[in-house]
N, C-alpha and C positions, 0 to 999 in steps of 0.2 A: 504494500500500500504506500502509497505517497505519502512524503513524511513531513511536505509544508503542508498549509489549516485547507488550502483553496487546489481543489483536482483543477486540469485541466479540463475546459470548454470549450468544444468546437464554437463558429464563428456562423452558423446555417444549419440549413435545415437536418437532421442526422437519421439515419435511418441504421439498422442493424437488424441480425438475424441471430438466433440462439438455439442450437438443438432442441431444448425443452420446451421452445414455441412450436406449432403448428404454423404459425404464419410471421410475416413482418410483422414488427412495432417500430410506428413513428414518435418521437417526440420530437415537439416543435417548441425550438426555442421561443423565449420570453423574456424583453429586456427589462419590466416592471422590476421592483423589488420583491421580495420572498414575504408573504404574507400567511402565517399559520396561524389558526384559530386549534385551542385545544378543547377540550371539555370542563377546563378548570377556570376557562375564560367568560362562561356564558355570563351575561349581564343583563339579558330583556328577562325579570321576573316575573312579568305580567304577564307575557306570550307565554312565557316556558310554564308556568304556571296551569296555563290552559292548557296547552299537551299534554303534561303530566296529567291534572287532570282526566282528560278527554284518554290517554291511553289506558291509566288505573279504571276506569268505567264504561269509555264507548266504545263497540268497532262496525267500520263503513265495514258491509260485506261487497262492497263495491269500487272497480277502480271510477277517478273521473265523476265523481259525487259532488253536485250542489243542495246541501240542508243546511236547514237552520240546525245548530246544536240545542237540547233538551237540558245538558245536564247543567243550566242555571248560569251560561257565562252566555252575554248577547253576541258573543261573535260569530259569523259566517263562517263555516267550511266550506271551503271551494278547493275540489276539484274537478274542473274543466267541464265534460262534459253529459254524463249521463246520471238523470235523479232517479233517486229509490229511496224510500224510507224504512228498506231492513235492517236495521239499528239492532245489532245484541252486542253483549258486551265484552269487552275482553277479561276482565276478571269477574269470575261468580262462585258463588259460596262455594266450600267444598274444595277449591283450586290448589294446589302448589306452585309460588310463583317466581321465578327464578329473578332478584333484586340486582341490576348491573353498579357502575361507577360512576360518579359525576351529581353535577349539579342539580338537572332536570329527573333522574332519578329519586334524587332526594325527596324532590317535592313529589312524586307518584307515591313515595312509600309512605311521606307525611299525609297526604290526604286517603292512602288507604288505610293507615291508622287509624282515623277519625271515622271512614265510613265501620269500619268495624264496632267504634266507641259507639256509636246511635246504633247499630242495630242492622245495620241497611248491607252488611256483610257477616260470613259467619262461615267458622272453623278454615279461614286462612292459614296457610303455612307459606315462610318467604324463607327460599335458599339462598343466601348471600352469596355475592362474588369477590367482595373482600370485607377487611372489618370495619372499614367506615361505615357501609350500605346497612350491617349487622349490626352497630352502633345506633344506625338512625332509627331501624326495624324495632330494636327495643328498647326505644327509647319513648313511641310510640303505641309499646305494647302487643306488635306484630309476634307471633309464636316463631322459634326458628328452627330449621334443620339445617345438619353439613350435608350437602352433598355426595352421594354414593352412587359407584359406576353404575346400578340399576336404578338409581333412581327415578321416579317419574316426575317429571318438571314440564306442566300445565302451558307455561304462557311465560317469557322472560323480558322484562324491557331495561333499556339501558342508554347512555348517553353514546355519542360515537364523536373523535374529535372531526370528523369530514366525512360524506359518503357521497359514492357516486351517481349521480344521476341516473335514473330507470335501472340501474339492476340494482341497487343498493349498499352493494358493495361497499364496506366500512373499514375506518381507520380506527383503531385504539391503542390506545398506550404512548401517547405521545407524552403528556405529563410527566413529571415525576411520581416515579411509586412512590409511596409511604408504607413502611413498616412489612405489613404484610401481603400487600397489595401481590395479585399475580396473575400476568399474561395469560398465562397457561390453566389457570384457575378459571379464568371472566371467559376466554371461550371456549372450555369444556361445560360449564354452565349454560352459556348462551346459546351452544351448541346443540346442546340434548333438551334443550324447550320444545314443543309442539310448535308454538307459535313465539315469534321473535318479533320484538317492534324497539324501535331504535327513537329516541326523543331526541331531535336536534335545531337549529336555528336557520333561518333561509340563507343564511350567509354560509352556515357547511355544509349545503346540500347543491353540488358544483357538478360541473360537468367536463373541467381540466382541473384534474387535483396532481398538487404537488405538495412539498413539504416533507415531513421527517415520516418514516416508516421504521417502527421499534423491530427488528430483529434479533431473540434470544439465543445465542450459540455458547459451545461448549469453551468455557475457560480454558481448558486445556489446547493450544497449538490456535490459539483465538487469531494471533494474526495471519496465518494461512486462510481460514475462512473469512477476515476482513479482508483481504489480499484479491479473494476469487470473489466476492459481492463489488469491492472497487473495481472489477476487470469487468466484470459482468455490466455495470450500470457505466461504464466509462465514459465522461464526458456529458453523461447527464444527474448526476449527483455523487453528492460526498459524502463520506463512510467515517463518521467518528466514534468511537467507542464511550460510551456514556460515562460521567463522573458520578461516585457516589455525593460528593456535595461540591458546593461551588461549579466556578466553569474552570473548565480544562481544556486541554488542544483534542488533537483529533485522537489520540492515542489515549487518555483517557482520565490524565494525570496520574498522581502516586495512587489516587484512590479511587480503583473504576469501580460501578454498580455492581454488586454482585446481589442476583435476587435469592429469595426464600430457596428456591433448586439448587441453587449451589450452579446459575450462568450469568455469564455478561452480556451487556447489552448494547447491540450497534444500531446506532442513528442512523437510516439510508435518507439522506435528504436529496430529495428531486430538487433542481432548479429551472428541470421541463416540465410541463402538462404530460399526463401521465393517460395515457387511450385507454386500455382496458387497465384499471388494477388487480382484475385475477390475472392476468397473463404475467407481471408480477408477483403475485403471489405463487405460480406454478414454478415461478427461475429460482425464487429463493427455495424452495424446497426440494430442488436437485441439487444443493449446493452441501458435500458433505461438513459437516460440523455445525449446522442451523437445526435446532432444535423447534421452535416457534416464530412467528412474525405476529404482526398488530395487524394484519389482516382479516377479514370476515368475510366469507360470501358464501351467502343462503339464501335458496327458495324454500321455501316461500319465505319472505320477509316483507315489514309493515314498516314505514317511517312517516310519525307523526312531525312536521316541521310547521313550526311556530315563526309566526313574522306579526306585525303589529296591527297585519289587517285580518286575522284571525288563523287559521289550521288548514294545513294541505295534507291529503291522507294519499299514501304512495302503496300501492300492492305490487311487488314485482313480482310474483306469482298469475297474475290479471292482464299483467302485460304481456309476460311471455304466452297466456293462453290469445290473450288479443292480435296478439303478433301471427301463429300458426294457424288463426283463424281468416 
């Protein structure tokens, strides 16, 4: 790996090819500055509020929905184009509900707390994904379970720092962990959900995503595997290895991340728009010594995205059936 802070940057358009693709990936440079929003950044508590809400209580069974919302907040849901008023919910009594990371989380598990308190919910169970979510669950007086490879886990919602437009495809873990915070933990949870829905803001739901992508790899012989992810993304992002505190160079300072597993943590920051992020996610996972990445992609998945003129509900399940149809 290159051992000044800044990889070299082709000057045009860059185009490559990878065994582990099916096809070309383009990225197209971008001379803007690098702008990442994470999940510890959200700031609209009024919109996210209503997501949160509107995920802990409603679900469109439809892509492309214009209604009015019922559950007491006057804003508009709009998506696009086709109305239905089959309204059920995504959490109902009885459920096991898989609790993700982040801010907009927080506020789903607070107001499912409260529906609990009246009366209006009954014999919930929330499986946390780290111990903040499991902090806030019982603090609220949510019942909790750990997670077990059989377990059945109902419905999971969770913050994302970015997702992709129409497939949904998500970014997580760009933040700093805390404590016991873990990749590997949030989506094996989020994974084994029936139904997955993602709370985020109209600002991270893009359709050229770039920025940092958390890749978990094995301590041992760590710079050969940073080596072949810098060779692999050449000329369109930079591979730094995470500091445990403060900021560090690209190497990691004296004291890299080392998570709860016993890996360290490479920062892949794009400074291109990113075409598909699973194709992506497919290159780092031929790459020996990569362990996990902050990547997500699942069908069927739901994302409720909050803006200040009320809720957009996104099915990428609806679309891909709209698309073959």
């Amino acid at each position: 790996m290159a051992s000044s802070s800044v990889l070299p940057f082709s000057s045009s358009f860059r185009s490559w090819f990878h065994p582990c693709l099916a096809s070309k990936i383009t990225f197209t440079r971008r001379t803007n500055s690098l702008s990442i929003v994470t999940r510890s950044s959200l700031s609209d508590n009024s919109a996210l509020l209503q997501a949160a809400k509107h995920t802990a209580i409603r679900f469109f069974n439809a892509l492309n929905v214009m209604h009015e919302a019922h559950s007491g907040c006057n804003c508009r849901v709009q998506c696009c184009c086709i109305e239905t008023s089959n309204v059920d919910s995504y959490v109902k009594s009885g459920m096991v509900v898989g609790f993700g990371a982040g801010h907009a989380s927080d506020l789903a598990i607070h107001y499912l707390g409260q529906q609990l308190k009246a009366g209006a919910l009954k014999d919930i169970v929330g499986t946390p994904t780290c111990v903040g979510s499991a902090s806030v669950a019982a603090k609220v007086g949510i019942p909790l379970e750990q997670y077990e490879g059989s377990s059945k886990i109902d419905v999971a919602f969770s913050d994302a720092d970015v997702i992709e437009e129409v497939t949904l495809s998500a970014i997580i873990g760009r933040r700093k962990m805390m404590g016991e915070e873990s990749i590997i933990q949030e989506k094996t949870i989020l994974g084994a959900a029936e139904k997955l829905v993602f709370i985020v803001t109209e600002k991270q739901y893009r359709s050229d995503l770039d920025g940092s992508i958390p890749v978990l790899i094995q301590s041992f012989n760590w710079m050969e595997t940073a080596e072949e992810i810098d060779d692999l993304f050449l000329g369109d992002a930079e591979v730094w290895r995470r500091p445990s505190v403060g900021y560090a160079g690209p190497l990691g300072g004296d004291f890299p991340m080392v998570t709860k597993e016993g890996h360290n943590v490479l920062d892949v920051i794009f400074t291109s728009p990113i075409i598909i992020l699973a194709d992506v996610a497919n290159c780092l996972e031929q790459v020996d010594g990569v362990v996990e990445h902050g990547i997500i992609c699942r069908i069927p998945c739901t994302a409720v995205i909050a803006s200040e003129n009320g809720l957009r509900i996104i099915d990428n399940n609806l679309i891909l059936e709209a698309g073959r149809a």
